[in-house]
N, C-alpha and C positions, 0 to 999 in steps of 0.2 A: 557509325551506322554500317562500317563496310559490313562485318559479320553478320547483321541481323539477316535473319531470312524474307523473303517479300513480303510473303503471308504477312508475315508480323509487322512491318514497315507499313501497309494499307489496313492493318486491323485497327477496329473503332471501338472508343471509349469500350469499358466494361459494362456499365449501363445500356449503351447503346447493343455490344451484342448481345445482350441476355433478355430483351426485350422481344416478349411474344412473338412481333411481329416478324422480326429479322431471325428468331430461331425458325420459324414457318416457312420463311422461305427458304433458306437454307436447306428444309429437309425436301420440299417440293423442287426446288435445284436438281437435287440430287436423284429425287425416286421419279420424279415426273419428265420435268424440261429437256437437261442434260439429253438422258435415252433417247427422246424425240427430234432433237434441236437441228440434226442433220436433213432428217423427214418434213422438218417446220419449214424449210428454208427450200425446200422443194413443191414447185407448183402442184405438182402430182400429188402428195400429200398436205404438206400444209400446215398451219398453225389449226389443233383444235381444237372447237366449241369448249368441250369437256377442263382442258387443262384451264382454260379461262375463268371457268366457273369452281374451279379447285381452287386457283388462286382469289377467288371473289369468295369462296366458303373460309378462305385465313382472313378477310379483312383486308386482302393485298391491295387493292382498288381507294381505299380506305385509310390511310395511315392515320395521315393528319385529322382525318373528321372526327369532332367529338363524339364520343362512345355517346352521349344522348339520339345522338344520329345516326347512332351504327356501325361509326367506326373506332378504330384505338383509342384517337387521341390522343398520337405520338407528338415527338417534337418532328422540327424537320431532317435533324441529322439521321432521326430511325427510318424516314421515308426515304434518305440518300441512301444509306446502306439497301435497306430493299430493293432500290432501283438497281442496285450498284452489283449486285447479288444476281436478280433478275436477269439482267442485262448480258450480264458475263456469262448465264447458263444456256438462254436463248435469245439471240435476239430476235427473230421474229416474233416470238412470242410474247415479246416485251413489248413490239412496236407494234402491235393491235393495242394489248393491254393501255399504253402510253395514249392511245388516241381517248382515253378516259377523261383524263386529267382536265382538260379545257370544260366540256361540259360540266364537269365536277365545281369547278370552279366558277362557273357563270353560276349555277343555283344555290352555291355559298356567297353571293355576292361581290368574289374577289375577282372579279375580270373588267377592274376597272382600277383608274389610280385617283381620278378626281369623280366621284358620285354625282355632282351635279352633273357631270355629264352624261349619263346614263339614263335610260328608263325601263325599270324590268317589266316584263310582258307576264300573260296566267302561265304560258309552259315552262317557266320557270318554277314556280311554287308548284305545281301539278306531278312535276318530275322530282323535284327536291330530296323527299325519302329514296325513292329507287336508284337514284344516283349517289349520293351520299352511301348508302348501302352497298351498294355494287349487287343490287337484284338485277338491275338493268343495264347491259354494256350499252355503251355509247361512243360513236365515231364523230368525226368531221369530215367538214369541207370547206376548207377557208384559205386554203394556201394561197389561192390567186388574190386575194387581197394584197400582195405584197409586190404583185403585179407592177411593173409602170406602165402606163399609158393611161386609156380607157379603161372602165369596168370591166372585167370578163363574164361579173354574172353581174345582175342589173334586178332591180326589185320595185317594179310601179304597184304603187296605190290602189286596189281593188273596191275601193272606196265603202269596206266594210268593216274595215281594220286592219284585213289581211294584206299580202301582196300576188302579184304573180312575177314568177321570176326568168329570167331569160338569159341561157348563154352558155356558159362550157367551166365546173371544175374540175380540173386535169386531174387533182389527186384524192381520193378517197381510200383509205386502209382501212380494211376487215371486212365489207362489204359479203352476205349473207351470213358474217358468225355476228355481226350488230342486231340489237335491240334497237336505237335510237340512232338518231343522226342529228349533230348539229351544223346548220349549214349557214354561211353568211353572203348577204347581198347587199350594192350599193345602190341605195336611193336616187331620186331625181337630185334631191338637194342637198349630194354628198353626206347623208349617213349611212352605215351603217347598220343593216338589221341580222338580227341572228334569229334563227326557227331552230326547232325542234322538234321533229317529224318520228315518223316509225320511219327504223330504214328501210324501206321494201317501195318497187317501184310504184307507181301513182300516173293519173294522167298530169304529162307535161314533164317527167322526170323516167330517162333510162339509164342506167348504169352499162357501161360497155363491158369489154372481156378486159379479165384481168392482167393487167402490163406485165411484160415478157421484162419483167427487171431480173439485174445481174447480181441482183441479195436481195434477201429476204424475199423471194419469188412468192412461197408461200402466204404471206399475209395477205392477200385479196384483196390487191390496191387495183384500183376502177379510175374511171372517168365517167363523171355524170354530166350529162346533157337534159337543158331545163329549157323547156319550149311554153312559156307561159304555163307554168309548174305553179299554181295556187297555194298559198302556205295562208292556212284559215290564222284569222284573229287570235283565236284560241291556242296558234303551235308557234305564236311569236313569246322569243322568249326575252328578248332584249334590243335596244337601238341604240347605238351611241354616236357619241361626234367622230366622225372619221380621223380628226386629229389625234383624238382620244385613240382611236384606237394603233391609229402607226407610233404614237409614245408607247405604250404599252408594247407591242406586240415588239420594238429596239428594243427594250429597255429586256424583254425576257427572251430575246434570241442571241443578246450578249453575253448571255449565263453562261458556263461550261454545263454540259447534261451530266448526270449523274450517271446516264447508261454511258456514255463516252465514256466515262471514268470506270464504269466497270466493265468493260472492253480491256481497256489499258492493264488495270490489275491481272485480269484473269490472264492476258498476254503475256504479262510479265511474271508472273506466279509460273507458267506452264514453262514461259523459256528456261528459267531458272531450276522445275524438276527434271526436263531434258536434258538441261546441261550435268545433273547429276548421274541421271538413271545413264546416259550413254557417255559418262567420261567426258566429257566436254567443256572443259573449265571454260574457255572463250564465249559459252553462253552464258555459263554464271555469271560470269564479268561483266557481259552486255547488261542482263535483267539486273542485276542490282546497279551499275551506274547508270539507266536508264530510271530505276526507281528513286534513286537517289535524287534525279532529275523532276522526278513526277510528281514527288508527295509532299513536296512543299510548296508546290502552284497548287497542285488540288489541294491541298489546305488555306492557302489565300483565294481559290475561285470558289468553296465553300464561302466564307466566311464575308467578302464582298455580295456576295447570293442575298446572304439574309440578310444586307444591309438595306436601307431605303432604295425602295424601287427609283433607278433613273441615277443615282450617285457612281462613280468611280465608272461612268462607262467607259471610258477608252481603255483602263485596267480589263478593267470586266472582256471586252474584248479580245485585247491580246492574250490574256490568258486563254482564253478557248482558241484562238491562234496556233497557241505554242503547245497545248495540251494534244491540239488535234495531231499535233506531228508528228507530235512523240508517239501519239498512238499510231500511227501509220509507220512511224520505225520500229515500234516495236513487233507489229505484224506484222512485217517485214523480217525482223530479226528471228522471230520464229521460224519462219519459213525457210531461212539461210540454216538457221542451226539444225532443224529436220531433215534438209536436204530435199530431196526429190517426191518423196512418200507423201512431202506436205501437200502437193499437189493432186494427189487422190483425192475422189470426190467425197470417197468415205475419211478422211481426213480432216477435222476442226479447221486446219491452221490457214487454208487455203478461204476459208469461212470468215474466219476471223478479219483475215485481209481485205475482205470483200467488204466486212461489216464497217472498217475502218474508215472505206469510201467513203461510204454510208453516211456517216458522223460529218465527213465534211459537208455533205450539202443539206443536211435536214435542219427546216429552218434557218438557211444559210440568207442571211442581206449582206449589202453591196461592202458595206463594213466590215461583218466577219469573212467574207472573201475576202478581202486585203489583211487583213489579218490575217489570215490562215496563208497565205500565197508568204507574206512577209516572213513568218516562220519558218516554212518550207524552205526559203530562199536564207535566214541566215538559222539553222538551228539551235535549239539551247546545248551548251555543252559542261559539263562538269567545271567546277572549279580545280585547280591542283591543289591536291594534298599537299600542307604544309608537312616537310621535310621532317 
């Protein structure tokens, strides 16, 4: 493999790239994301409306959903490459996009592992085509769920079906470029309930200013504050067993993200044309024994992915551990082989690094921190070439 080039070493099946989906986003990579990805990541301008609904005019929103309902109808390796593609071009732009996915998947009925757990509400079926479509973006708010302690946001009984909900979630992404918002609260009797609202505020729900973060500033991530915030009968969309949902929610925070991994490529693809365009063999040498390093975990964190949900977690784990580091050395390695210039603000590389943070905490549990920390502390290193 020493000779192959990166590009080559992270390209997907022929099938996979010749598939509508992944030729669309490649070209909107390039004419759309890319140009803007500097601008996305700046609060001052931002991720916008418009590229969203480009990406929602390919079906980008949509991989996996049967073409009965709007969408392709891919497998899931064509939705990884999309992601992987996206991800690498902007990630802000991905991380509104991404906050899709969860709603998308409560109204396909896959946000559960045992069904008897479950009981879907109307704003599930009411919302189902527009979501499935990607007519309608849709955010979250449910990160505090993973909270310990007490509840941070609390959902009593309105004794009409409805609830009113009470208390503070810290994170919200996209916040005025959404159509819908899904938001989850915990019951008296430890369930969980999930609504699904217009995002816009209401009495009982403000949305603050948007967090002074150190990446991806653009994406208009909020904090909502819910003061007996009514969510009618009607915008319940689901309730499940709180067990239920902390299985589920380990069992898919274990995964490696497919944007992680196209972070990593696109890292390692750019250090790798650096090291050519300015003479610099010592980067080539890094990006290819770094990819060396990379493309056979992310081909065993695929392929654990689409195994039975709940199986090979401690694998599953470590792999986004080990994945995550390399990605952080690799934007790293960037930045060394650039030199100085990578720190311009007009500069990806300094971006990339930031984005790399990123990766480590989003959807981070107490698990994949130890993992990730264990990584960090022993790295994967190359095998030696046999003689």
């Amino acid at each position: 493999m020493r000779g192959v080039p990166v590009a080559d070493l992270f390209a997907p099946p022929p099938e996979v790239a010749a598939h509508a989906a992944v030729t669309a986003a490649g070209r909107l990579c390039t004419d759309v994301l890319e140009p803007h990805a500097a601008a996305a990541d700046d609060p001052a301008c931002g991720v916008r409306r418009e590229d969203l609904d480009a990406l929602a005019a390919e079906g980008l929103y949509s991989v996996t959903v049967p073409s009965g309902d709007g969408g392709h109808g891919a497998t899931a390796a064509v939705e990884a490459e999309v992601v992987e593609l996206l991800a690498g071009a902007c990630g802000a732009t991905w991380f509104v996009l991404t906050q899709h996915e969860m709603p998308q998947a409560l109204v396909r009925g896959r946000l559960a592992i045992d069904a008897d757990a479950v009981t879907a509400g109307p704003a599930a079926a009411r919302h189902h085509a527009a979501l499935c479509r990607g007519s309608a973006l849709a955010g979250i708010a449910l990160a505090h769920l993973r909270r310990p302690g007490p509840p941070a946001v609390t959902a009593e009984p309105d004794g009409c079906g409805g609830y009113l909900l009470c208390g503070r979630s810290e994170w919200c992404t996209g916040w005025g470029l959404l159509d819908l918002l899904l938001l989850a609260a915990t019951t008296p009797d430890g369930r969980v309930v999930f609504g699904l609202i217009e995002a816009t505020e209401r009495d009982g729900l403000r949305a603050g200013a948007p967090l002074p973060l150190a990446v991806m500033a653009g994406t208009a991530t909020v904090a909502l504050e819910f003061d007996r915030c009514r969510i009618a009968a009607e915008e319940v969309a689901l309730t499940m067993d709180s067990r239920e949902w902390q299985e589920l929610d380990a069992a898919r925070s274990a995964n490696t993200r497919p944007a992680a991994l196209g972070l990593l490529r696109r890292a390692l693809i750019e250090l790798e044309r650096l090291g050519h365009e300015r003479d610099r063999p010592a980067a080539v040498d890094a990006a290819l024994e770094l990819a060396q390093l990379a493309v056979p975990l992310r081909s065993e964190a695929y392929a654990l992915r689409d195994a039975a949900v709940g199986e090979h977690a401690a694998r599953r784990t470590e792999l986004r551990g080990q994945l995550a580091e390399l990605t952080v050395r690799a934007t790293t390695a960037l930045i060394a082989a650039r030199s100085g210039s990578a720190l311009l603000a007009t500069s990806p590389e300094q971006r990339w690094a930031r984005e790399a943070a990123f990766h480590l905490v989003q959807a981070q549990t107490t698990t994949v921190r130890a993992a990730q920390l264990a990584a960090l502390l022993h790295p994967a290193v190359a095998d030696e070439e046999p003689p």
